[in-house]
C-alpha positions as CSV (number, residue, x, y, z in Angstrom):
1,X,9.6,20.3,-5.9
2,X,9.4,17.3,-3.6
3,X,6.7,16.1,-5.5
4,X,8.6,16.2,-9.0
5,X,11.7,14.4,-7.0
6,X,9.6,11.5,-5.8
7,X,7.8,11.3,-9.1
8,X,11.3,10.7,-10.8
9,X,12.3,8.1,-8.0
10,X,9.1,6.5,-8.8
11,X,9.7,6.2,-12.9
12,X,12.9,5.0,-12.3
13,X,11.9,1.9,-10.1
14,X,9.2,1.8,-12.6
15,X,11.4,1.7,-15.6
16,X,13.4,-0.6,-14.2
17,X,11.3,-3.1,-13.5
18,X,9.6,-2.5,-17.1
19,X,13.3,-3.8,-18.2
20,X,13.3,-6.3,-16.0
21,X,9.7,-8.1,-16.1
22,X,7.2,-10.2,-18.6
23,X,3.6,-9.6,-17.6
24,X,2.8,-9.8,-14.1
25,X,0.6,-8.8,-11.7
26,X,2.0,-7.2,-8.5
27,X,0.7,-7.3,-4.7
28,X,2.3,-4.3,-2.5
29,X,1.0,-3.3,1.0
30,X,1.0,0.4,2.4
31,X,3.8,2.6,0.6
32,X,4.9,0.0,-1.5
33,X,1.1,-0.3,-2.7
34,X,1.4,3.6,-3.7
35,X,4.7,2.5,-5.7
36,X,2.5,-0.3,-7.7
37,X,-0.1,1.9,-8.2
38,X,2.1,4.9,-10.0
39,X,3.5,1.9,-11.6
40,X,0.5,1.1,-13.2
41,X,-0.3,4.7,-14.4
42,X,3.2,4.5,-16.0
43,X,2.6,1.4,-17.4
44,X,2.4,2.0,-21.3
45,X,3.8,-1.6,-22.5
46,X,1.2,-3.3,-20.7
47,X,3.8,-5.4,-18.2
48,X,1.4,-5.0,-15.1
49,X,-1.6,-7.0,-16.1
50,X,-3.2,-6.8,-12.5
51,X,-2.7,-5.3,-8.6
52,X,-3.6,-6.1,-5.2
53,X,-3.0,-3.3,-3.3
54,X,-3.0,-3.9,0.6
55,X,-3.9,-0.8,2.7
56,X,-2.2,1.1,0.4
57,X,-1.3,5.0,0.7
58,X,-1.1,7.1,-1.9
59,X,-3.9,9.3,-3.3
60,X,-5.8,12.2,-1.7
61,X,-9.3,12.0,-0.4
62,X,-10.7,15.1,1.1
63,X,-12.0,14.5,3.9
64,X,-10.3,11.4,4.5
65,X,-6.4,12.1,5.8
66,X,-3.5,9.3,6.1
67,X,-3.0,9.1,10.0
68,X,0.6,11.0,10.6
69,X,2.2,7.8,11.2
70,X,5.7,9.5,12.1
71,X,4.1,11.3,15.1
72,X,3.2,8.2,16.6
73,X,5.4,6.4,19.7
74,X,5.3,2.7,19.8
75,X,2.0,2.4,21.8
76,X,0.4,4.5,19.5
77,X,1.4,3.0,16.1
78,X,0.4,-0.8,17.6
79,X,-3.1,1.1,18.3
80,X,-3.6,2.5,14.8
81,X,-2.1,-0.2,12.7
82,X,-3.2,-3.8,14.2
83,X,-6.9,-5.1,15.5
84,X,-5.0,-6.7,18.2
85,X,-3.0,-3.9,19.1
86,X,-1.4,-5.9,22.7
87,X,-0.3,-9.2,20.4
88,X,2.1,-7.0,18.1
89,X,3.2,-4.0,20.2
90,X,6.9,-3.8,21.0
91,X,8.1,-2.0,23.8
92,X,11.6,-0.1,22.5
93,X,13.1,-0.8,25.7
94,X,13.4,-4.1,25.6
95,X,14.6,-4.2,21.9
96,X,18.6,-4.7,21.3
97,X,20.4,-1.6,19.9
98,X,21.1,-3.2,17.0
99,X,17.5,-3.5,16.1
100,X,17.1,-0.5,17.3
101,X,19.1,1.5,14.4
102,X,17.5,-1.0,11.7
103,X,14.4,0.4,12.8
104,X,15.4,4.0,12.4
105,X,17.5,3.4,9.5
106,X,13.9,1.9,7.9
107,X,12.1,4.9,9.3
108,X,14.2,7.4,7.8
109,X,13.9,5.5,4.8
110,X,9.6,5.7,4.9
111,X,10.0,9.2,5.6
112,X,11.5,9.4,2.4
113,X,9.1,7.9,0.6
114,X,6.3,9.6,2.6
115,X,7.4,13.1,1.6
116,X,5.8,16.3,1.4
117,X,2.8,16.2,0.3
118,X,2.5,13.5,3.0
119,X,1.8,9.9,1.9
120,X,0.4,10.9,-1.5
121,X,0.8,11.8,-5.2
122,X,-1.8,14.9,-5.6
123,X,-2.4,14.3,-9.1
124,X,-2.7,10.1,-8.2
125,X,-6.8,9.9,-7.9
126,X,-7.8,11.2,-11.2
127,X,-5.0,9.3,-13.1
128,X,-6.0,6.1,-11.8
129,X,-9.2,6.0,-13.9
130,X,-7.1,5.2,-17.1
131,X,-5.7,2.1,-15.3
132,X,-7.1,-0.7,-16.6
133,X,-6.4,-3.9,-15.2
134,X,-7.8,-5.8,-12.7
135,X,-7.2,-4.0,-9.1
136,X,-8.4,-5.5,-5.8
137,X,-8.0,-3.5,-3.1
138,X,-7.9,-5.4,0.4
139,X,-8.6,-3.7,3.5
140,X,-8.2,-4.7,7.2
141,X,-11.0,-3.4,8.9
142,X,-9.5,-1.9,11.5
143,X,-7.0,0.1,10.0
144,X,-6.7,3.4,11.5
145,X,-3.7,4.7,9.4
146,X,-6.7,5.1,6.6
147,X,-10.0,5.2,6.7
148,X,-12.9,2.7,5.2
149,X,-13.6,5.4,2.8
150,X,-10.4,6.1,2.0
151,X,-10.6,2.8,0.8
152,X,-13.3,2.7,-1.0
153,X,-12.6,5.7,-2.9
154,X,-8.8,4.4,-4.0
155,X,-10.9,1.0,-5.0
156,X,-13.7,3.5,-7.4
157,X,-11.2,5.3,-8.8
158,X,-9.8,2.1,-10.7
159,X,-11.3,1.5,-14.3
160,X,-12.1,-2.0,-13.0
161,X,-11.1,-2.1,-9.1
162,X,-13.0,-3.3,-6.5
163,X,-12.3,-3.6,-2.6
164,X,-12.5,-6.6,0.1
165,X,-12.2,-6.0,3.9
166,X,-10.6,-8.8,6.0
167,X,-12.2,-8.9,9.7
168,X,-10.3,-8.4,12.4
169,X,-7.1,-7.4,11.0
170,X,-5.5,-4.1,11.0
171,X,-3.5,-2.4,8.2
172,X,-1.6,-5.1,7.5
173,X,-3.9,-7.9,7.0
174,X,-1.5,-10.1,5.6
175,X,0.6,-10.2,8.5
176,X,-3.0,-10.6,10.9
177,X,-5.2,-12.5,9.0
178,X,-2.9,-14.3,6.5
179,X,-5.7,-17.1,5.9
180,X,-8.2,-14.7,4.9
181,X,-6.3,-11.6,3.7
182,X,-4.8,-14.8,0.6
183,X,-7.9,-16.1,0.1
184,X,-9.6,-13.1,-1.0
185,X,-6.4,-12.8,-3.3
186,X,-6.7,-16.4,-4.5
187,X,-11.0,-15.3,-5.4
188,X,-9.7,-12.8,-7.1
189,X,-6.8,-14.6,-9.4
190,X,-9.6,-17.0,-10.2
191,X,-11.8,-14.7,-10.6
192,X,-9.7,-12.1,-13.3
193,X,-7.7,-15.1,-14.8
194,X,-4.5,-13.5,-13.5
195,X,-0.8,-14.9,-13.9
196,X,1.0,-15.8,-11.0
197,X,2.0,-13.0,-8.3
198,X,5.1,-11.3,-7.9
199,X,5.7,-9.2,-5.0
């Protein structure tokens, strides 16, 4: 039933921007590259005419589980998610309530999206195959939430995907290695001919 509930918030967002958009090509990290990618499957008028999917969630690869993020403290999500895990952890204690509660209010929000099945769309992998756009997949190689072949299974299961790791950044690359992680986007709009992104 969850599944069928998040599917529905998922067509909605996706109808809506449908509405809402010309062509373009979208670039979504983590959950929000799991929204992009059930986007695309959705996709019928041909508005989505390439992804870059950063560390994304969203599909299930046996074998290969999505770290339980939510049963993480602050140590231990700095440790999973960055390469330099001392540079970007935050010790709660010294954070202002305020920030606090927009932290939890965004947690409770993730958990939302993350439902049950955790972090994934069963039904995602095999539909994926039928998307065929351009899809880079970028990877910091020292993700922990996912695993390297977590990532290189979401990349194969694209009609015409492909994925790029960025040293020495976690799983937010971006955020890391901005140099890098918009480079290999930049190679890859040249290379496919894409529009402009939006993300």
């Amino acid at each position: 039933m969850e599944t069928h509930r998040r599917a529905g918030r998922l067509h909605r967002t996706s109808t809506a921007f449908h509405r809402r958009t010309r062509q373009e090509l979208c670039v979504l990290s983590s959950l929000g590259g799991w929204t992009a990618a059930e986007m695309a499957v959705r996709d019928t008028a041909g508005v989505i005419t390439g992804l870059v999917l950063i560390d994304a969630v969203g599909v299930d690869i046996p074998g290969e589980p999505i770290r339980g993020f939510f049963s993480l403290d602050a140590r231990g999500v700095a440790g999973y998610s960055w390469h330099d895990s001392q540079r970007f952890y935050v010790d709660p204690a010294g954070v202002p309530a305020d920030q606090l509660a927009r932290r939890a209010a965004g947690m409770a929000t993730m958990r939302t999206l993350a439902g049950d099945p955790y972090m994934h769309d069963p039904k995602l992998l095999r539909r994926l195959r039928h998307v065929d756009v351009p899809a880079l997949l970028v990877r910091g190689e020292s993700d922990r939430i996912v695993t390297p072949a977590y990532g290189d299974a979401y990349a194969g299961a694209f009609a015409n995907g492909r994925l790029e790791v960025i040293p020495e950044a976690g799983h937010l690359p971006h955020i890391e290695q901005p140099a890098a992680a918009f480079a290999a986007i930049d190679r890859h709009l040249h290379a496919t001919d894409s529009p402009a992104a939006t993300a």
